[in-house]
Structure formats: C-alpha cells, structure tokens
C-alpha distance (Angstrom), angle and dihedral (degrees) to the residues before:
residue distance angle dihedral
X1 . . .
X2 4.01 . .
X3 3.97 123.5 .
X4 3.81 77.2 -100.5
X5 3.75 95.0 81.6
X6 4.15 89.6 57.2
X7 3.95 91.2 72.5
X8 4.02 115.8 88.4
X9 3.64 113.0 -102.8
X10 4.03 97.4 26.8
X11 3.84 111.3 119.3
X12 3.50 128.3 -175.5
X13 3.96 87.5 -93.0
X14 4.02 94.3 47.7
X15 3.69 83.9 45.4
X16 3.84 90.8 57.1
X17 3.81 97.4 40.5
X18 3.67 92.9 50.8
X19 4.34 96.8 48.7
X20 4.05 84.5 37.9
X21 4.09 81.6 66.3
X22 3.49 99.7 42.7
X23 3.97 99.1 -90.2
X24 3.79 105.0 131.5
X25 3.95 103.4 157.2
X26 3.47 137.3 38.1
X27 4.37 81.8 -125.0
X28 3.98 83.3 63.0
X29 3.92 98.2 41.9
X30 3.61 87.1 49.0
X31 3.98 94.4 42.5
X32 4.14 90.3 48.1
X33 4.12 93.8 37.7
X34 3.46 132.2 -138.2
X35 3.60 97.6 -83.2
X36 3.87 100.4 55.5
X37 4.04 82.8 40.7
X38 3.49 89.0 58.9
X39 3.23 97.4 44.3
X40 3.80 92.8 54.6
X41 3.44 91.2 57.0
X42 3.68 96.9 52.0
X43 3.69 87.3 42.3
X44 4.00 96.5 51.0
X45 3.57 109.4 5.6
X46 4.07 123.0 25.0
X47 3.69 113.2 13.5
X48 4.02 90.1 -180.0
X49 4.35 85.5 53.9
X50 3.92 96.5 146.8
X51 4.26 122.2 -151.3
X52 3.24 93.7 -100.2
X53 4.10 84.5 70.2
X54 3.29 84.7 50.4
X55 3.83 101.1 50.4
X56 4.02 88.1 51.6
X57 3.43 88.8 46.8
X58 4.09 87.8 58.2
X59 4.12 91.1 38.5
X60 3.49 84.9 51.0
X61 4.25 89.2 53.8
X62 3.49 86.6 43.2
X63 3.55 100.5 43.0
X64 3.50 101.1 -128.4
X65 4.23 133.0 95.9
X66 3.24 111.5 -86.8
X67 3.77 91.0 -126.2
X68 4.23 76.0 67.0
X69 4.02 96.1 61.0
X70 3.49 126.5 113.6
X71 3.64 118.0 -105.9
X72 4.07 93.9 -127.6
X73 3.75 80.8 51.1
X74 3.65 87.9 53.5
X75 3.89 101.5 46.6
X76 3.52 85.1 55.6
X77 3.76 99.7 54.7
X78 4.18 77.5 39.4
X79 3.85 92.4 71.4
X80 3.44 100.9 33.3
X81 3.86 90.4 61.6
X82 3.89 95.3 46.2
X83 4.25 88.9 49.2
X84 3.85 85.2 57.4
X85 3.82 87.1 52.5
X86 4.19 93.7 55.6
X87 4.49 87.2 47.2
C-alpha cells in the first residue's frame, strides 16, 4: 500500500494504475495533474479508463470525493476526456 491509497477516491486499482505509470506519491500525482495522469494510464495501462477514473483522479488532487466536485470543475474534466476519444 503506497501513500497513494490515503487520498479519497484512490482504490486499490487507481492505486496500481497510477504507480504502473510512474506516479508514486500523491506530491507527484498532484505535480503531473490528473489530466496527464489519466492520460498515462490510457496511454500505457487501461485504454478503456472511463471519466469517472478521471474525476477520482481530480477528487483525489483536490482532496475531496468526487461526488464533492464542482460541476464547472466537472465539465472541464468532461471535454478533456471526450478530446482523448477523437486522438
């Protein structure tokens, strides 16, 4: 178990997505940010990674559930997921 798993939202399979891509501490996930996180992990790891891995990912940043983020926070995460779709 990394410091990783202490943030809300990171599971054990978050946890092992994120240090699979080089993202050992919640100092580094919050350096990198969740959208180049998430794109590592669709990029090396989990092709099929859905937005709501990416919303925990920014809770997690954040430090809040992602049930807790705001919804212009949201709609923002929301586009950047579907441009990764059309690359």
């Amino acid at each position: 178990m990394s410091k990783l798993s202490k943030l809300p939202n990171i599971g054990k399979i978050l946890e092992a997505n994120l240090l699979a891509v080089g993202i050992e501490t919640p100092e580094q996930l919050r350096e990198i940010g969740a959208k180049e996180a998430f794109r590592r992990i669709r990029l090396q790891r989990d092709p099929g990674a859905c937005l709501h891995m990416l919303y925990g990912i920014q809770g997690a940043i954040l430090g809040i559930l992602d049930t807790l983020m705001p919804a212009d926070t949201k709609l923002e995460l929301k586009a950047f997921f579907h441009s990764l779709s059309k690359e």
